[in-house]
N, C-alpha and C positions, 0 to 999 in steps of 0.2 A: 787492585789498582786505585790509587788514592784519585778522590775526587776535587781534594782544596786542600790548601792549609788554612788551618783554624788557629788561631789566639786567642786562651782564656785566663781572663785577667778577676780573678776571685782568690780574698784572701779568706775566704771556708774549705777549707781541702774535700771535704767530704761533698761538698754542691761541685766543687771543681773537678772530683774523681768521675762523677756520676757523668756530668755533661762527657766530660772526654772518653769515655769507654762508650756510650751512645753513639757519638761521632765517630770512633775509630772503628764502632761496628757495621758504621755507614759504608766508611773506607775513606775516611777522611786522615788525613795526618795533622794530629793537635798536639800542638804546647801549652802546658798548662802554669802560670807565674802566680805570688801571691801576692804582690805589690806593685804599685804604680810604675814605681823606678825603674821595676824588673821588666814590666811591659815596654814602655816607651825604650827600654833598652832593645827589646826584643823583636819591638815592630820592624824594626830595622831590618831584619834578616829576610822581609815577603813575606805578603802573609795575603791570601785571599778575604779574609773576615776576623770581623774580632766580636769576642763575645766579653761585656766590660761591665762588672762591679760597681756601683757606684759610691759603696763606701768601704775605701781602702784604709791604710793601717798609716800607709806615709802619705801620699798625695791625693787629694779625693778625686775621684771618678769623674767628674766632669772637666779638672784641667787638664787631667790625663786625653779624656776627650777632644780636648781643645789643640795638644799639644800632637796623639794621632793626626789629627787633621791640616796641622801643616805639614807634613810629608805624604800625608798619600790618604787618596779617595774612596777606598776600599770599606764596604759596609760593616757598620760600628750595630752591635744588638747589647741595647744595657741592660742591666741586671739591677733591681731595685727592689727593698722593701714600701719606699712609697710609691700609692696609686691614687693620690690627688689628680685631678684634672691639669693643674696650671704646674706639679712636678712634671708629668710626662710632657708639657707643651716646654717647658725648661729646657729639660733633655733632650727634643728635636730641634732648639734653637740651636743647643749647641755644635750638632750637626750629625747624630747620631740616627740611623736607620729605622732603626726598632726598637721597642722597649717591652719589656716582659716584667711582671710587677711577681714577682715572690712570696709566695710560695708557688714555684711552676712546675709545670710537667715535662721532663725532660725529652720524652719523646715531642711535644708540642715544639720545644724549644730548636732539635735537630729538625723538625719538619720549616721552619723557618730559616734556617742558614741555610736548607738546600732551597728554598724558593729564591732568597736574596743574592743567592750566587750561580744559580737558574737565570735570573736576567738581570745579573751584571755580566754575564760571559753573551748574551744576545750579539749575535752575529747579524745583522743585516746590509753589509757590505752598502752604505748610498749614503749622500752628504746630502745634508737640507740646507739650503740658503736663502734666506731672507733681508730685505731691504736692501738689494744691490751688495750683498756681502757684507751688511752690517754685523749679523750677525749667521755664525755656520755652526751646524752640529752635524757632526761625523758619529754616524752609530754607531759605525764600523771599529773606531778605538774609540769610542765614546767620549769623546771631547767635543768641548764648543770653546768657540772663539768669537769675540768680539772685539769688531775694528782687528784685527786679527792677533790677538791679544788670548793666551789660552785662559779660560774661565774654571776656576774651580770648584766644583758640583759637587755633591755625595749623591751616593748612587742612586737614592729615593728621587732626589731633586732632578737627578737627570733624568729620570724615569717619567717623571710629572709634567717637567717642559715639554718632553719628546711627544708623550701623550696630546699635549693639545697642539704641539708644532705639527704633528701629524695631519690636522684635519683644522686647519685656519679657520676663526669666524663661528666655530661651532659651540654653541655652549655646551661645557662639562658643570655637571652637579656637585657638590662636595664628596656623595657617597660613588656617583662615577668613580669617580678618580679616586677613590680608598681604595675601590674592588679591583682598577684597571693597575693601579701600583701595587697595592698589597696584598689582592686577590681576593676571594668574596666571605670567608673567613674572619679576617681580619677583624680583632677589635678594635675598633677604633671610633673615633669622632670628629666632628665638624673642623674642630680647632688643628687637629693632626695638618687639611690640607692647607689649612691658612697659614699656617707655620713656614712649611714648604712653600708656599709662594710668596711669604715675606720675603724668604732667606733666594728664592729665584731673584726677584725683585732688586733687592739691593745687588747681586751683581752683575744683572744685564741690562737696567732700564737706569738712563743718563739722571731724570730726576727722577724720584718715584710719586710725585705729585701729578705728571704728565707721564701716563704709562704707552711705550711704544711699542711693548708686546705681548703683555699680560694685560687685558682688563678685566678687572673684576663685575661682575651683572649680578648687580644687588636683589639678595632676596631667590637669586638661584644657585649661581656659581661662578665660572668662570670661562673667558676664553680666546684664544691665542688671536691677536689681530696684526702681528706681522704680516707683511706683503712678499708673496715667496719670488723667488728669482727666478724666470723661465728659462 
Protein backbone atom coordinates (compact mmCIF):
# COMPACT_ATOMS: atom_id res chain seq x y z
CA UNK A 1 0.00 0.00 0.00
CA UNK A 2 1.77 3.21 -0.91
CA UNK A 3 2.24 5.72 1.53
CA UNK A 4 2.94 9.09 -0.54
CA UNK A 5 4.09 10.14 -3.74
CA UNK A 6 7.51 11.08 -3.84
CA UNK A 7 9.43 13.55 -6.53
CA UNK A 8 13.08 13.12 -6.98
CA UNK A 9 14.53 15.82 -8.74
CA UNK A 10 18.53 14.66 -9.11
CA UNK A 11 20.48 14.68 -12.15
CA UNK A 12 23.14 11.75 -10.55
CA UNK A 13 21.24 8.57 -11.46
CA UNK A 14 22.96 6.52 -9.25
CA UNK A 15 22.11 8.95 -5.80
CA UNK A 16 18.57 8.97 -7.56
CA UNK A 17 18.26 5.12 -8.00
CA UNK A 18 19.49 4.61 -4.30
CA UNK A 19 16.90 7.19 -2.74
CA UNK A 20 13.97 5.73 -4.82
CA UNK A 21 14.45 1.81 -4.21
CA UNK A 22 14.67 3.04 -0.16
CA UNK A 23 11.43 4.70 -0.73
CA UNK A 24 9.64 2.20 -2.71
CA UNK A 25 10.79 -0.33 0.07
CA UNK A 26 9.03 1.95 2.42
CA UNK A 27 5.87 1.72 0.04
CA UNK A 28 6.19 4.78 -1.20
CA UNK A 29 5.35 5.52 -5.03
CA UNK A 30 8.41 7.57 -6.51
CA UNK A 31 9.41 9.43 -9.80
CA UNK A 32 12.49 9.92 -10.32
CA UNK A 33 13.53 13.19 -13.16
CA UNK A 34 17.11 14.39 -14.00
CA UNK A 35 16.50 18.01 -14.64
CA UNK A 36 14.70 20.99 -13.60
CA UNK A 37 12.43 21.25 -16.52
CA UNK A 38 11.48 17.50 -16.08
CA UNK A 39 10.54 18.28 -12.46
CA UNK A 40 8.59 21.41 -12.55
CA UNK A 41 6.91 19.46 -15.49
CA UNK A 42 6.23 16.68 -13.37
CA UNK A 43 5.15 18.45 -10.19
CA UNK A 44 2.10 18.91 -11.91
CA UNK A 45 0.85 15.54 -11.85
CA UNK A 46 0.47 15.51 -7.23
CA UNK A 47 3.01 14.86 -5.63
CA UNK A 48 3.01 14.52 -1.54
CA UNK A 49 6.91 15.71 -1.32
CA UNK A 50 9.78 16.37 -3.33
CA UNK A 51 13.17 15.43 -2.78
CA UNK A 52 15.38 18.46 -4.85
CA UNK A 53 19.06 18.66 -6.14
CA UNK A 54 20.33 21.83 -5.98
CA UNK A 55 22.62 21.76 -8.87
CA UNK A 56 20.91 20.79 -11.89
CA UNK A 57 22.23 20.43 -15.51
CA UNK A 58 19.44 23.10 -16.94
CA UNK A 59 17.78 25.28 -14.17
CA UNK A 60 19.42 25.39 -10.72
CA UNK A 61 17.73 24.03 -7.70
CA UNK A 62 16.65 26.94 -6.21
CA UNK A 63 14.48 28.50 -9.15
CA UNK A 64 13.18 25.26 -9.46
CA UNK A 65 12.37 25.73 -5.79
CA UNK A 66 10.88 28.87 -6.32
CA UNK A 67 8.90 27.94 -9.27
CA UNK A 68 7.41 24.42 -6.99
CA UNK A 69 6.31 26.95 -4.77
CA UNK A 70 3.99 28.86 -6.72
CA UNK A 71 1.81 25.89 -7.24
CA UNK A 72 1.67 23.95 -4.40
CA UNK A 73 2.75 23.78 -0.60
CA UNK A 74 3.80 20.35 -0.26
CA UNK A 75 7.29 19.68 1.61
CA UNK A 76 10.49 20.50 -0.55
CA UNK A 77 13.80 18.26 1.20
CA UNK A 78 17.08 19.69 -0.83
CA UNK A 79 19.88 17.96 -1.70
CA UNK A 80 23.27 19.82 -1.68
CA UNK A 81 26.91 19.55 -1.73
CA UNK A 82 27.06 22.67 0.30
CA UNK A 83 27.04 22.97 4.23
CA UNK A 84 27.88 26.60 4.81
CA UNK A 85 25.65 28.06 7.49
CA UNK A 86 24.20 31.03 5.40
CA UNK A 87 23.79 28.07 2.18
CA UNK A 88 21.33 26.21 4.26
CA UNK A 89 19.69 29.54 5.82
CA UNK A 90 19.46 30.38 1.61
CA UNK A 91 17.76 27.33 0.95
CA UNK A 92 14.97 27.77 3.75
CA UNK A 93 14.43 31.44 2.39
CA UNK A 94 13.55 29.98 -0.52
CA UNK A 95 10.94 28.05 0.99
CA UNK A 96 12.33 24.58 1.14
CA UNK A 97 11.50 22.17 4.32
CA UNK A 98 14.58 20.43 4.77
CA UNK A 99 18.01 20.33 3.79
CA UNK A 100 20.34 17.32 3.86
CA UNK A 101 24.02 18.37 2.89
CA UNK A 102 25.76 15.40 0.86
CA UNK A 103 27.26 12.91 1.21
CA UNK A 104 23.99 11.42 3.05
CA UNK A 105 22.67 8.38 4.30
CA UNK A 106 19.75 7.16 2.51
CA UNK A 107 18.08 5.58 5.10
CA UNK A 108 18.42 8.91 7.23
CA UNK A 109 17.19 10.66 4.14
CA UNK A 110 13.72 8.08 3.90
CA UNK A 111 13.46 8.50 7.75
CA UNK A 112 12.87 12.24 7.09
CA UNK A 113 10.09 12.39 4.26
CA UNK A 114 8.29 9.97 6.45
CA UNK A 115 8.37 12.52 9.57
CA UNK A 116 7.55 15.54 7.07
CA UNK A 117 4.60 13.81 5.62
CA UNK A 118 3.75 12.41 9.22
CA UNK A 119 2.74 16.01 9.99
CA UNK A 120 1.79 17.35 7.03
CA UNK A 121 -1.26 14.65 6.86
CA UNK A 122 -1.93 15.82 10.95
CA UNK A 123 -5.53 15.60 11.16
CA UNK A 124 -6.85 17.59 14.16
CA UNK A 125 -10.25 18.57 12.84
CA UNK A 126 -10.52 22.56 14.78
CA UNK A 127 -10.09 26.18 13.43
CA UNK A 128 -8.03 28.73 15.70
CA UNK A 129 -9.16 32.34 15.38
CA UNK A 130 -7.52 35.22 16.44
CA UNK A 131 -8.10 38.92 16.47
CA UNK A 132 -11.79 38.93 15.77
CA UNK A 133 -11.03 36.80 12.69
CA UNK A 134 -8.04 38.65 11.56
CA UNK A 135 -6.46 35.95 11.36
CA UNK A 136 -7.67 31.74 11.00
CA UNK A 137 -5.76 28.58 10.76
CA UNK A 138 -7.72 25.61 9.93
CA UNK A 139 -5.54 22.44 10.86
CA UNK A 140 -7.90 20.56 9.54
CA UNK A 141 -6.90 21.45 5.64
CA UNK A 142 -4.22 23.31 6.93
CA UNK A 143 -4.80 26.64 5.68
CA UNK A 144 -4.65 30.00 7.17
CA UNK A 145 -6.26 33.08 6.16
CA UNK A 146 -5.89 36.43 6.59
CA UNK A 147 -8.57 39.28 6.44
CA UNK A 148 -9.85 36.15 4.82
CA UNK A 149 -7.56 36.03 2.26
CA UNK A 150 -5.91 32.31 1.94
CA UNK A 151 -1.98 32.52 3.03
CA UNK A 152 0.53 30.57 1.70
CA UNK A 153 2.71 28.60 4.07
CA UNK A 154 5.18 25.67 3.53
CA UNK A 155 4.74 23.09 5.63
CA UNK A 156 7.58 23.78 8.15
CA UNK A 157 6.05 27.44 8.43
CA UNK A 158 2.73 26.09 9.16
CA UNK A 159 4.02 23.87 11.68
CA UNK A 160 5.98 26.83 13.39
CA UNK A 161 2.91 29.25 13.60
CA UNK A 162 0.62 26.52 14.68
CA UNK A 163 3.15 25.64 17.44
CA UNK A 164 2.98 28.86 19.21
CA UNK A 165 -0.67 29.87 17.92
CA UNK A 166 -1.26 26.93 20.07
CA UNK A 167 -0.42 28.13 23.46
CA UNK A 168 -0.68 32.43 23.16
CA UNK A 169 1.91 34.42 25.27
CA UNK A 170 4.20 31.66 25.87
CA UNK A 171 7.64 31.82 25.17
CA UNK A 172 9.19 29.11 22.69
CA UNK A 173 13.18 28.82 22.67
CA UNK A 174 14.74 28.60 19.25
CA UNK A 175 15.68 24.86 20.03
CA UNK A 176 11.88 24.38 21.21
CA UNK A 177 10.71 24.86 18.32
CA UNK A 178 13.59 22.76 16.19
CA UNK A 179 12.63 19.77 18.31
CA UNK A 180 8.55 20.67 18.35
CA UNK A 181 8.88 20.97 14.11
CA UNK A 182 11.71 18.89 13.24
CA UNK A 183 11.80 16.52 16.02
CA UNK A 184 14.61 16.16 18.61
CA UNK A 185 17.14 14.79 16.09
CA UNK A 186 17.31 17.32 13.99
CA UNK A 187 20.43 19.01 12.93
CA UNK A 188 19.82 22.10 12.95
CA UNK A 189 20.56 25.74 14.33
CA UNK A 190 19.38 28.90 15.75
CA UNK A 191 19.12 30.61 12.25
CA UNK A 192 16.90 27.50 10.72
CA UNK A 193 13.90 29.13 13.20
CA UNK A 194 14.69 32.70 12.45
CA UNK A 195 14.24 32.02 8.83
CA UNK A 196 10.97 30.56 9.38
CA UNK A 197 9.74 33.41 11.21
CA UNK A 198 10.95 35.91 8.73
CA UNK A 199 9.29 34.16 6.04
CA UNK A 200 5.92 33.81 8.77
CA UNK A 201 6.41 37.34 9.14
CA UNK A 202 6.16 38.96 5.87
CA UNK A 203 3.08 37.30 5.20
CA UNK A 204 0.90 37.57 8.17
CA UNK A 205 1.96 40.74 10.07
CA UNK A 206 0.54 44.32 8.22
CA UNK A 207 4.17 45.99 9.04
CA UNK A 208 6.69 43.81 10.27
CA UNK A 209 8.20 46.71 12.35
CA UNK A 210 4.86 46.61 14.61
CA UNK A 211 4.54 42.72 15.01
CA UNK A 212 0.75 41.80 15.80
CA UNK A 213 1.42 38.08 16.07
CA UNK A 214 4.77 37.01 16.33
CA UNK A 215 7.04 38.79 18.92
CA UNK A 216 10.26 38.00 19.07
CA UNK A 217 11.88 38.04 23.28
CA UNK A 218 15.23 38.89 22.78
CA UNK A 219 17.93 36.77 23.94
CA UNK A 220 15.32 33.82 24.30
CA UNK A 221 13.03 33.12 21.60
CA UNK A 222 9.76 33.76 20.59
CA UNK A 223 6.03 34.03 21.11
CA UNK A 224 2.61 34.13 19.62
CA UNK A 225 0.63 37.33 21.10
CA UNK A 226 -2.44 37.11 18.97
CA UNK A 227 -5.67 37.56 21.06
CA UNK A 228 -7.67 34.27 20.32
CA UNK A 229 -11.52 34.63 19.58
CA UNK A 230 -13.77 33.12 22.19
Amino acid sequence: MDTGKVLIIEDESKIADVVKSYLQREGFSVTAVLTGEAGIREIKNGYDLVILDLKLPDIDGETVCKMIRDVTDIPVIMLTAKSSEDDRVKGLSLGADDYVVKPFSARELTARVKAHLRRSKRDDKKELSFNNGLLIIDTQSREVRKNGQRVALTNTEFRVLLSLAERPNVIFSRLQLINIVQGIDFDGFDRVVDVHIKNIRHKIEDALKKTVFIETVYGVGYKFTGEPDR
